[in-house]
N, C-alpha and C positions, 0 to 999 in steps of 0.2 A: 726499681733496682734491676740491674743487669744479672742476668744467669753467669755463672761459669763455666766453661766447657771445657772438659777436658782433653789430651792430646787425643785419643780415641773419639769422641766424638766428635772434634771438630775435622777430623779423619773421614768419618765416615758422612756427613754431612756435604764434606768438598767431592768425597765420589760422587756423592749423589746429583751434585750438582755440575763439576765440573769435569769427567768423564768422556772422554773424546766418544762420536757417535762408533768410529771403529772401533772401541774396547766393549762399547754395549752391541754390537752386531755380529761379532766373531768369537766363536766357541774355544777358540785356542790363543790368547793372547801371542803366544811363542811367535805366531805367524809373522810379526811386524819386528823391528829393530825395537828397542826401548830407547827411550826419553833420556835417561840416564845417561845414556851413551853418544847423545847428540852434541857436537861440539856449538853449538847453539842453546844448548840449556843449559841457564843459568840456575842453580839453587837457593832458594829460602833462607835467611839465615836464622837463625834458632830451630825449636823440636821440630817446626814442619818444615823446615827445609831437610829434614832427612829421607821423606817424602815428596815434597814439593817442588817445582820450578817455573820459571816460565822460556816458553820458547822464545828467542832474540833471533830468528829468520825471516823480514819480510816475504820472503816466499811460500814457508809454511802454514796450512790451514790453521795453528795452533798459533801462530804468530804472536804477543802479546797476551796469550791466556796464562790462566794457571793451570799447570800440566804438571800428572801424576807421572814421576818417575818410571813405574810399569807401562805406562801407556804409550803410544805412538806419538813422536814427535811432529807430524804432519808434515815433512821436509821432503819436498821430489828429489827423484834423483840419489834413493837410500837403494843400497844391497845388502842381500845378505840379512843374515841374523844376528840380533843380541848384539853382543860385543865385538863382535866380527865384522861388524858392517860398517860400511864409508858410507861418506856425503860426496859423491863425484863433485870435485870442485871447492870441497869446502875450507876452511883453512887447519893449519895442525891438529889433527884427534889428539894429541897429546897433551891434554888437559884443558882449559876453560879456553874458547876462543878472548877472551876480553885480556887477558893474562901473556897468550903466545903469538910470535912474531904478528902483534897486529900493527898495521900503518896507516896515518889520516890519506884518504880520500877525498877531493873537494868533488863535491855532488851538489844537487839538490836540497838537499837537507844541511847541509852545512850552516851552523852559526852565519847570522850577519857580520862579524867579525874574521871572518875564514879567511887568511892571508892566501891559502894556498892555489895556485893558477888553475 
């Protein structure tokens, strides 16, 4: 039989594990922008996503993890503190990048099916 864990424990289990090295090296979290505030994190949905996200920045060290809202989104190119601070270049901070003025690009990564030139 599987254990149940509760929202606190499964909380404090993902710090311990998923925890960017800059939140366990630096005395002051304040120092870096929050995760929260990155227009590349995306959030969890149910109770941990009130906490939880993952960064959607190929650029970022944190690219594809799961990343604690307090912690550092690993995005170059951040100023500034907290809530204050931009991504030079990034698209609208005004809410979820996946939501605001997003446009297809044909890249790389495009479906086999990609009309676009």
């Amino acid at each position: 039989m599987h254990k149940q864990y509760t929202h606190h424990e499964m909380h404090v289990l993902l710090c311990e594990q998923q925890l960017s090295d800059t939140w366990r090296q630096t005395d002051d979290p304040s120092e870096w922008p929050l995760a929260l505030h990155c227009p590349y994190y995306v959030p969890l949905e149910g109770q941990l996503g009130a906490d939880w996200g993952i960064v959607l920045n190929p650029e970022s060290t944190r690219f594809g993890l799961l990343t604690f809202e307090h912690d550092w989104c690993g995005c170059p190119n951040t100023t500034g503190k907290d809530i204050e601070y931009t991504h030079e270049g990034s698209p609208n901070q005004e809410g979820d990048m996946w939501d605001v003025d997003w446009k297809h690009k044909h890249d790389e990564f495009c479906d086999i099916g990609c009309r676009e030139p």
